[in-house]
Every structure is written in structure tokens, then in C-alpha cells.
N, CA, C and O atoms as a Tinker XYZ file with bonds, in Angstrom:
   348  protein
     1  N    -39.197000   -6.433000   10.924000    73     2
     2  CA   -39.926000   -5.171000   10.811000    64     1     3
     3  C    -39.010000   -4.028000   11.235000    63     2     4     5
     4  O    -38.060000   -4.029000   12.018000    81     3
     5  N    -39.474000   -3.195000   10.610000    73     3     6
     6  CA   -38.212000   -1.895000   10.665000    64     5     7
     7  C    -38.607000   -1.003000   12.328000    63     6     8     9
     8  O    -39.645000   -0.528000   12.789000    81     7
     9  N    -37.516000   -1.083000   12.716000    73     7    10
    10  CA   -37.636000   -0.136000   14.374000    64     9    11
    11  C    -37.849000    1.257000   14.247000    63    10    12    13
    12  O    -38.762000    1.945000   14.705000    81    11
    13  N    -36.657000    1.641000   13.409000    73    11    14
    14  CA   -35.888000    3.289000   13.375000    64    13    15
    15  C    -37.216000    4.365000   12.293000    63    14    16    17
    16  O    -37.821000    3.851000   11.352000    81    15
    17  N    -37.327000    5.191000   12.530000    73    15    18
    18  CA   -37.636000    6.182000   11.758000    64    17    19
    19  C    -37.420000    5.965000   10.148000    63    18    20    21
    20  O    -38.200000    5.870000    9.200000    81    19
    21  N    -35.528000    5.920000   10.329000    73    19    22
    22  CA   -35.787000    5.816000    9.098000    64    21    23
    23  C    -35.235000    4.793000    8.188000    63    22    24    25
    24  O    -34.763000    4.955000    7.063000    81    23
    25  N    -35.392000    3.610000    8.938000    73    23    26
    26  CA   -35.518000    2.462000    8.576000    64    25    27
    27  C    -37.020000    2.150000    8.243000    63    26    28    29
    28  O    -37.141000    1.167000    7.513000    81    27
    29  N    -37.833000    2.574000    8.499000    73    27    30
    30  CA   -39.167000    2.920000    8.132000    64    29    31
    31  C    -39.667000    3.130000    6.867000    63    30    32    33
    32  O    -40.305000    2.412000    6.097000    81    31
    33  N    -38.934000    5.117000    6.761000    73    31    34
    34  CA   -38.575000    5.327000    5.500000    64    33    35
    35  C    -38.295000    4.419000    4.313000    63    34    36    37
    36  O    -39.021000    4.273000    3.330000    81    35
    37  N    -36.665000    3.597000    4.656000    73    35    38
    38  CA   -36.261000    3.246000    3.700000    64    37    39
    39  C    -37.214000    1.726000    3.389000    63    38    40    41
    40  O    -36.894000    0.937000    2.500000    81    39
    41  N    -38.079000    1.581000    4.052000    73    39    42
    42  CA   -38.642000   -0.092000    3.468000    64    41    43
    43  C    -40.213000    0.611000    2.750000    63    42    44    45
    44  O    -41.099000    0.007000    2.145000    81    43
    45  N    -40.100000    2.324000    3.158000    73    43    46
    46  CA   -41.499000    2.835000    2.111000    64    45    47
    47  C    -40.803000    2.993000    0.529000    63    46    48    49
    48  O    -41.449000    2.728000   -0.485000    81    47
    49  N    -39.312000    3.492000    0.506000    73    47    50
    50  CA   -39.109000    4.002000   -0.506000    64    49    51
    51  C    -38.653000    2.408000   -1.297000    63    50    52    53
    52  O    -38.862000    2.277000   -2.502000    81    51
    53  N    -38.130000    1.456000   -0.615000    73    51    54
    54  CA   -37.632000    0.315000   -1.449000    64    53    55
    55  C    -39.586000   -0.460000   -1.975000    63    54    56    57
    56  O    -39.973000   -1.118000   -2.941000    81    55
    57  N    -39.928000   -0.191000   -1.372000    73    55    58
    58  CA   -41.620000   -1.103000   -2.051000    64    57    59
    59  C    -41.944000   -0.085000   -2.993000    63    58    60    61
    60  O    -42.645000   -0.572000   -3.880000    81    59
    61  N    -41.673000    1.400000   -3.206000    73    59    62
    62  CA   -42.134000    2.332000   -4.209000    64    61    63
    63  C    -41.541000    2.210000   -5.280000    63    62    64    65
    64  O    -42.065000    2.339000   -6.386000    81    63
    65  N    -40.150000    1.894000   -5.014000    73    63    66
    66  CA   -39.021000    1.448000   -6.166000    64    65    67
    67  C    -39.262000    0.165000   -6.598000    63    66    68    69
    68  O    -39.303000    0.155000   -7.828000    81    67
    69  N    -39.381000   -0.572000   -6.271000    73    67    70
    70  CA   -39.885000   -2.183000   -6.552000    64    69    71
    71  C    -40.873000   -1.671000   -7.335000    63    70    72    73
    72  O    -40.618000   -1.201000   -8.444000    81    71
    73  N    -42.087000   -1.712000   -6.835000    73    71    74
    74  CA   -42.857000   -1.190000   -8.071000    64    73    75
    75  C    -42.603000   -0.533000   -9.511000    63    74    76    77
    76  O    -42.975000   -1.045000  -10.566000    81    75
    77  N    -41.916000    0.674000   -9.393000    73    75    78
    78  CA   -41.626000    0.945000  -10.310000    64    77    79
    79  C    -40.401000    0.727000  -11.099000    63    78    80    81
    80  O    -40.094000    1.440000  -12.055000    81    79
    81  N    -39.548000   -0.509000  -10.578000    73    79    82
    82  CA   -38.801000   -1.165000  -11.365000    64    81    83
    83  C    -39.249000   -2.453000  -12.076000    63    82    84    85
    84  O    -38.891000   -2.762000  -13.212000    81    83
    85  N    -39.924000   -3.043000  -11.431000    73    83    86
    86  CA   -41.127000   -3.979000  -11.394000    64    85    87
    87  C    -41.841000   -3.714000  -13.126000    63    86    88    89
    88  O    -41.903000   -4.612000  -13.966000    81    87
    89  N    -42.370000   -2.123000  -13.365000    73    87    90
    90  CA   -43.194000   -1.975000  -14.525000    64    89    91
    91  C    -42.099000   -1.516000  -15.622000    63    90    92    93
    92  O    -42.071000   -1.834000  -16.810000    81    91
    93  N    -41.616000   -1.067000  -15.237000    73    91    94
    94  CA   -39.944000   -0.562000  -16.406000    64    93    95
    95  C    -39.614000   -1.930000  -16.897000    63    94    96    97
    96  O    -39.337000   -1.897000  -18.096000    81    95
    97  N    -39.544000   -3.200000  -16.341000    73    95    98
    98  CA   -38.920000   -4.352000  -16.714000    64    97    99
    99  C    -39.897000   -4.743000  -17.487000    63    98   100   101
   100  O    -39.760000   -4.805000  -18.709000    81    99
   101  N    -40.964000   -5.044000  -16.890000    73    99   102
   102  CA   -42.169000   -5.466000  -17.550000    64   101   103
   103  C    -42.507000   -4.739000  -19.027000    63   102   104   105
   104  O    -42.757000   -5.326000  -20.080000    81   103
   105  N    -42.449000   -3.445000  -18.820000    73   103   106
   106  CA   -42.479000   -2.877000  -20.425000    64   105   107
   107  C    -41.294000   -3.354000  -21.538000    63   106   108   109
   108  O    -41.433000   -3.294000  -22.760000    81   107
   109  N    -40.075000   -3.850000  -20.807000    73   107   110
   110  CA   -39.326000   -4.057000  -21.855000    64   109   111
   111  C    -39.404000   -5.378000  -22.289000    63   110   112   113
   112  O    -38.993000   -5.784000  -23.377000    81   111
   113  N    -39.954000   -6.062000  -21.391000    73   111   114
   114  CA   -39.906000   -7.841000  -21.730000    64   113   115
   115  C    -40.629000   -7.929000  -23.154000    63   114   116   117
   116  O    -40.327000   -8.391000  -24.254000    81   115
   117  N    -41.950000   -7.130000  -22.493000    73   115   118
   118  CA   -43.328000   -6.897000  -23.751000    64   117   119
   119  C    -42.751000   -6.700000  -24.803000    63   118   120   121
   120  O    -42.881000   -7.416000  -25.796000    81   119
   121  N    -42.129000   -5.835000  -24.736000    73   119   122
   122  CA   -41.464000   -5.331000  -26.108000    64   121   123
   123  C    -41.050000   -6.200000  -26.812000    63   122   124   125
   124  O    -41.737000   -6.617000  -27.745000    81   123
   125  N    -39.483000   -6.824000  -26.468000    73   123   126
   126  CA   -38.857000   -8.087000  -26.906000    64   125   127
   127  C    -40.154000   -8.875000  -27.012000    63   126   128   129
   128  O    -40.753000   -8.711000  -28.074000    81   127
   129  N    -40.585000   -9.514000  -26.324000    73   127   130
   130  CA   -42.087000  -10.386000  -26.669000    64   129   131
   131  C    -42.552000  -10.086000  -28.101000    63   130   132   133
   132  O    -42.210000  -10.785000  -29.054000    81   131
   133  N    -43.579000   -8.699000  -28.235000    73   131   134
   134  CA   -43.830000   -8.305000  -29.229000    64   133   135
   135  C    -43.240000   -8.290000  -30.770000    63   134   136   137
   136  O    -43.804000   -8.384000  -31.859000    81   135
   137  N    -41.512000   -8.089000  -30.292000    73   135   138
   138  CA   -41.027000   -8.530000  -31.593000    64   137   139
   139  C    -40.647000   -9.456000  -31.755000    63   138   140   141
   140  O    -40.293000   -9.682000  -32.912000    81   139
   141  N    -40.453000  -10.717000  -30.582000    73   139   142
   142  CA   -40.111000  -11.973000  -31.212000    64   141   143
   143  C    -41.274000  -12.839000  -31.933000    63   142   144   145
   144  O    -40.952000  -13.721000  -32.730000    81   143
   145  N    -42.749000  -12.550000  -31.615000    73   143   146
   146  CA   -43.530000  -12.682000  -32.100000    64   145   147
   147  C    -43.651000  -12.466000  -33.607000    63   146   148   149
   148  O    -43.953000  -13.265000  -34.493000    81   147
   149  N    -43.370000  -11.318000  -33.651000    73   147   150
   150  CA   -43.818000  -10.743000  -35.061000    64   149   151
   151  C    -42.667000  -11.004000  -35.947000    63   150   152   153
   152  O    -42.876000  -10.605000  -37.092000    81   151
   153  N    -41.496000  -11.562000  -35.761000    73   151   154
   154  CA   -39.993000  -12.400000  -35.853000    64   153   155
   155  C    -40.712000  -13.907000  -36.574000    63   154   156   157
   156  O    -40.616000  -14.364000  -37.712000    81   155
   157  N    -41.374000  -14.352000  -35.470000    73   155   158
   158  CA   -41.940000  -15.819000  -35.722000    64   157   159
   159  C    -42.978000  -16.273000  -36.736000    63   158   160   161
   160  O    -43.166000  -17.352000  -37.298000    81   159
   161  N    -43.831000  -14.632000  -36.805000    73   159   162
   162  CA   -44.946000  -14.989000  -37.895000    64   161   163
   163  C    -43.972000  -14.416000  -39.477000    63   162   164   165
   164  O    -44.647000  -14.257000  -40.494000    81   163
   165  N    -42.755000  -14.207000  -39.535000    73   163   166
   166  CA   -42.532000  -14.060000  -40.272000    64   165   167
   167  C    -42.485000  -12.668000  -41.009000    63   166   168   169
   168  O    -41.740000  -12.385000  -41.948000    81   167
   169  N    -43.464000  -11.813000  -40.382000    73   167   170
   170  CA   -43.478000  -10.664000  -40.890000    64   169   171
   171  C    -42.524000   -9.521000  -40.580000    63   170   172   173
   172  O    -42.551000   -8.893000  -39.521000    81   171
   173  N    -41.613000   -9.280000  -41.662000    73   171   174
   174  CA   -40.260000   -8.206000  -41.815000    64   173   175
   175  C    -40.963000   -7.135000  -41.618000    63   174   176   177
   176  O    -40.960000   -6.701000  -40.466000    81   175
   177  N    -41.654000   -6.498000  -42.518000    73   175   178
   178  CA   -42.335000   -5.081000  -41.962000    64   177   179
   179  C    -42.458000   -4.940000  -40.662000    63   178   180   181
   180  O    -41.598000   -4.412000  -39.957000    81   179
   181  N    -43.585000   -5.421000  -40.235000    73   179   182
   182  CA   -43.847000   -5.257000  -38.534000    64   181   183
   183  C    -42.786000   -5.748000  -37.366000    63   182   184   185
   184  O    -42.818000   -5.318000  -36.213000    81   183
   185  N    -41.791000   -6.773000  -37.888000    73   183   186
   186  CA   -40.090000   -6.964000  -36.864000    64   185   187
   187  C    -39.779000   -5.565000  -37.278000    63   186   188   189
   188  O    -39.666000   -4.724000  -36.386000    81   187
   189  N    -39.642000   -5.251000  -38.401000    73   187   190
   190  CA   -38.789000   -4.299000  -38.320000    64   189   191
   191  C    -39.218000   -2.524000  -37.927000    63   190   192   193
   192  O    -38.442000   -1.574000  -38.027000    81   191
   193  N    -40.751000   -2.469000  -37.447000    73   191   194
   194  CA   -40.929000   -1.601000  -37.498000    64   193   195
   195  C    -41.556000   -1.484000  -35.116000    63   194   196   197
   196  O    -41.877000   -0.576000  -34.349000    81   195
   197  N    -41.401000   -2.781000  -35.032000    73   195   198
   198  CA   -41.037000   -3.277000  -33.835000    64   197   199
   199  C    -39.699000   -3.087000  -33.021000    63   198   200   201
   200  O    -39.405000   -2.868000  -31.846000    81   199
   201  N    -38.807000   -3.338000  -34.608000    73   199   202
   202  CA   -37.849000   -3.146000  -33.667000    64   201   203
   203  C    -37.136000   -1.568000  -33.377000    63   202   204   205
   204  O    -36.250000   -1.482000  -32.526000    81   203
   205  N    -37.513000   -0.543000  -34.017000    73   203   206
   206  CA   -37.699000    0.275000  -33.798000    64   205   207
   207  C    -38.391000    1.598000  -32.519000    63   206   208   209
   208  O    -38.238000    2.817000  -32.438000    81   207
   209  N    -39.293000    0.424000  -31.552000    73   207   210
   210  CA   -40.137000    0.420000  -30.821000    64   209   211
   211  C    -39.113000   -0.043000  -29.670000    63   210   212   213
   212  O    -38.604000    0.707000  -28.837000    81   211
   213  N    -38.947000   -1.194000  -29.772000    73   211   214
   214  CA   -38.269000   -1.932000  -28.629000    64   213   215
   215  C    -36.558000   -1.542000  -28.794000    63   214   216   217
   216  O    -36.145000   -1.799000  -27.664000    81   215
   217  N    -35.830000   -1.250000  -29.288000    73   215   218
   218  CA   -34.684000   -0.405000  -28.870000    64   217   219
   219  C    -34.674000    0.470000  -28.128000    63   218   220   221
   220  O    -33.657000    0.594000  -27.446000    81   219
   221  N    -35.808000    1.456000  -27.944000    73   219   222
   222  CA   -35.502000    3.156000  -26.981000    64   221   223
   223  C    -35.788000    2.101000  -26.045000    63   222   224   225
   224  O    -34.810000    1.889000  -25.329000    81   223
   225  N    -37.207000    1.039000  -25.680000    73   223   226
   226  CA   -37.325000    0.586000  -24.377000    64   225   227
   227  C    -36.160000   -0.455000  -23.710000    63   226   228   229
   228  O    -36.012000   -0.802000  -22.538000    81   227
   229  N    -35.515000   -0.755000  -24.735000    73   227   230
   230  CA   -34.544000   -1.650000  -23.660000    64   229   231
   231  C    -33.350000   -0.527000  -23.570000    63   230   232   233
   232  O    -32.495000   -0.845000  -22.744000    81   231
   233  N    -33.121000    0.643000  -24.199000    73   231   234
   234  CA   -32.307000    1.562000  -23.892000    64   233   235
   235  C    -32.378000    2.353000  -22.616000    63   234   236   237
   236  O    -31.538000    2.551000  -21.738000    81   235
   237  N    -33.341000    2.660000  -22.733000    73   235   238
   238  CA   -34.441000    3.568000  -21.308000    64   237   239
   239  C    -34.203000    2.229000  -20.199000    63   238   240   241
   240  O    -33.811000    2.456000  -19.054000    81   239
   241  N    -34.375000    1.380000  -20.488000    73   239   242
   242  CA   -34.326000    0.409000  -19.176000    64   241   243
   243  C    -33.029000    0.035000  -18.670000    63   242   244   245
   244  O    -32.755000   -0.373000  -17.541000    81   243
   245  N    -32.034000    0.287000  -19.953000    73   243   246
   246  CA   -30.163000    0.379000  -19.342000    64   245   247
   247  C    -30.186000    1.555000  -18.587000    63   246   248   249
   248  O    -29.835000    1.333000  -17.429000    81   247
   249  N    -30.445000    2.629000  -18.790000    73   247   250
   250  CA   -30.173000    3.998000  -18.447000    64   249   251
   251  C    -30.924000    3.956000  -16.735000    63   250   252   253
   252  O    -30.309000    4.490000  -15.812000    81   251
   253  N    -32.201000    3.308000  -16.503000    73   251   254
   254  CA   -33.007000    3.250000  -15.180000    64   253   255
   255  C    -32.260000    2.039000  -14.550000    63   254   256   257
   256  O    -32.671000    1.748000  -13.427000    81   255
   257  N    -31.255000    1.280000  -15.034000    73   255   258
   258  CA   -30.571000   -0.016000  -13.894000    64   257   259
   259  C    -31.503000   -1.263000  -13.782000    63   258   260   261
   260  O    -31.485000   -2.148000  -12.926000    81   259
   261  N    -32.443000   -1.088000  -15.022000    73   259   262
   262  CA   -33.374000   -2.496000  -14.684000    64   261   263
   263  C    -32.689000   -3.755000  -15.522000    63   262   264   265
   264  O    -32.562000   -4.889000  -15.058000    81   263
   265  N    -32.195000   -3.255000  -17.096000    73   263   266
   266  CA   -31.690000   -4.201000  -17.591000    64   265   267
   267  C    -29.986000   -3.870000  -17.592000    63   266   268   269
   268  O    -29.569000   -2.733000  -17.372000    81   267
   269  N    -29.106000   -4.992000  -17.863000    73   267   270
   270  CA   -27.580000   -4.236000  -17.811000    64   269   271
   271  C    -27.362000   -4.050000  -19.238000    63   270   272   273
   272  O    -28.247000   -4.454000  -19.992000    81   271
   273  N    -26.346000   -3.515000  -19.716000    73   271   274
   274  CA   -25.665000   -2.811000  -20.388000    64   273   275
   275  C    -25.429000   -4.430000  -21.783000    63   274   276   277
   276  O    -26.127000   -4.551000  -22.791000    81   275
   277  N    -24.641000   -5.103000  -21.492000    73   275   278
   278  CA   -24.382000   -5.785000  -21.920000    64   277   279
   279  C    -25.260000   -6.919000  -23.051000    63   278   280   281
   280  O    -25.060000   -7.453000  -24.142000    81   279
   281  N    -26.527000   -6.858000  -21.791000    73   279   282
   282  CA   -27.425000   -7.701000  -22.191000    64   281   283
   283  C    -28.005000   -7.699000  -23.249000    63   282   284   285
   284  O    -28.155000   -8.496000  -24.176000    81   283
   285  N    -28.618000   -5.756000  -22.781000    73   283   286
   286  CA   -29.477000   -5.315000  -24.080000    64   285   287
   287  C    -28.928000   -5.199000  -25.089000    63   286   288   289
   288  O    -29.484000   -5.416000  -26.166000    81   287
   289  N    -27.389000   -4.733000  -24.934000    73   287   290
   290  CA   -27.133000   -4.879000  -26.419000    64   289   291
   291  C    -27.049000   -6.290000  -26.711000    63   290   292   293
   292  O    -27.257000   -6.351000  -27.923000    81   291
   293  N    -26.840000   -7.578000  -26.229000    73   291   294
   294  CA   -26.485000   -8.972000  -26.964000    64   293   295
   295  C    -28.171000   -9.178000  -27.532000    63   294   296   297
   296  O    -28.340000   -9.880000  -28.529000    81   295
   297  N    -29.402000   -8.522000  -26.835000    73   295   298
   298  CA   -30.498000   -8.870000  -27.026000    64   297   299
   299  C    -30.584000   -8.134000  -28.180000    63   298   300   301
   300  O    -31.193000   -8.858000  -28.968000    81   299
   301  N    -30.293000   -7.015000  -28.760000    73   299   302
   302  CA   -30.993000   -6.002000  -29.857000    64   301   303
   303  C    -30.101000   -6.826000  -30.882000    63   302   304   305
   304  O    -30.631000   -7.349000  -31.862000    81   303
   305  N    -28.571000   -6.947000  -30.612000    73   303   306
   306  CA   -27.857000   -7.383000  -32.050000    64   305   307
   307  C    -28.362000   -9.191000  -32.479000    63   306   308   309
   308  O    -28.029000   -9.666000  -33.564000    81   307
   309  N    -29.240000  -10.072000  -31.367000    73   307   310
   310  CA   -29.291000  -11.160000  -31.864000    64   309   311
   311  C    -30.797000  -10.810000  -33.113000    63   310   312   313
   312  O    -30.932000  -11.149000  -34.288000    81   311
   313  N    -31.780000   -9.953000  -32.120000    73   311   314
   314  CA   -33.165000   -9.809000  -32.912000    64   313   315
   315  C    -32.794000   -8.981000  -34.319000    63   314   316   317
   316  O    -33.351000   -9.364000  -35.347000    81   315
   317  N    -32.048000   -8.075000  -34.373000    73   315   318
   318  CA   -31.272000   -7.463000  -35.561000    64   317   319
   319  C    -31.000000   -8.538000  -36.532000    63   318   320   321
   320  O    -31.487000   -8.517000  -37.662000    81   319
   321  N    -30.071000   -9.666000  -36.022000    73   319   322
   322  CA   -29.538000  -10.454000  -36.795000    64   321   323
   323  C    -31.184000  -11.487000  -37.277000    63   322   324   325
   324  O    -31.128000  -12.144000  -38.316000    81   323
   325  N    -32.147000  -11.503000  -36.663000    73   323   326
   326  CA   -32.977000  -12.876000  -37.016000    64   325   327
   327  C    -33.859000  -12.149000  -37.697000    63   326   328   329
   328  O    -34.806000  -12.714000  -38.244000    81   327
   329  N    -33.665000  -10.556000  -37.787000    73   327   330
   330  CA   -34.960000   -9.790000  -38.871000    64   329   331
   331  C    -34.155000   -9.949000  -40.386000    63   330   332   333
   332  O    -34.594000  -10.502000  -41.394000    81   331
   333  N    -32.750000   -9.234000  -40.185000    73   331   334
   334  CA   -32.137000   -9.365000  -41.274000    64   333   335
   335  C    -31.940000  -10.610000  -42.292000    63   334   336   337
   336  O    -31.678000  -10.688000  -43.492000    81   335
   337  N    -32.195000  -11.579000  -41.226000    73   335   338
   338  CA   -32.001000  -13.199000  -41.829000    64   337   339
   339  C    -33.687000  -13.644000  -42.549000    63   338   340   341
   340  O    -33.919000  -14.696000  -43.145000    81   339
   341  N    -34.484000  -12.758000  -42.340000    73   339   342
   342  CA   -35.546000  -13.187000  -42.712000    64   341   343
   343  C    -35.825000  -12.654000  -44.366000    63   342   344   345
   344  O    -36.952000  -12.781000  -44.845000    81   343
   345  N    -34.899000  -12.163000  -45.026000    73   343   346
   346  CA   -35.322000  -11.867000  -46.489000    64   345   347
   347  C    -35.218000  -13.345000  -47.283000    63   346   348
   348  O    -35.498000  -13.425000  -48.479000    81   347
């Protein structure tokens, strides 16, 4: 348990941040979710109009430090590649 003042502080501001890193992640998982779904039923229109959707959110989530850099892009160019493969 925190002694100091503002060791105090910092275990209010790390549970406020948790939280709201917590829902930033969570929105982007959904996303990916949402379009691997709509990937699986086959439907190109809605992947592709998904994936449109889920790029700014895994972008927005590089830019906030929830997802890394690297990832999101290996994640956007594989779902890219499995919409394109679906004609």
C-alpha cells in the first residue's frame, strides 16, 4: 500500500490509466474480431467495408501505446491479404 502523498497519487492515476487502456484494447480486439468474422462467413463486401473500420482503430491504438507498431501493421497486411484472397 502506498505511504507517500504521492505515491498515492500515482496508484490513483495508474488504475485510471488501466482502465482506459483496458477499453482502447478492447475496442480494437472487437474490431479485428468483427472482421475476422465477416472474413469467415465469406462475405467480401462487409470484410471489406470492416476493414475500413478496423484500420483507424488499430491505428489510434498504435498512436495511444496499447498495440505496437509492428503488430498492427503484420495484423492489417495478413486480414488485407485473406479479403483479397477471397474473390
Amino acid at each position: 500500500m502506498a505511504q507517500h502523498k504521492s505515491a498515492e497519487k500515482r496508484a490513483r492515476q495508474t488504475k485510471k490509466r488501466t482502465a482506459v487502456n483496458r477499453a482502447r484494447r478492447s475496442k480494437v480486439r472487437t474490431a479485428v474480431k468483427k472482421l475476422e468474422t465477416a472474413i469467415a462467413a465469406g462475405d467480401k463486401a462487409a470484410a471489406s467495408a470492416l476493414l475500413k473500420e478496423t484500420q483507424p482503430a488499430l491505428d489510434k491504438g498504435v498512436s495511444k501505446g496499447v498495440v505496437q507498431k509492428r503488430t498492427a501493421s503484420r495484423k492489417l497486411s495478413r486480414l488485407n491479404a485473406r479479403i483479397k484472397a477471397m474473390a
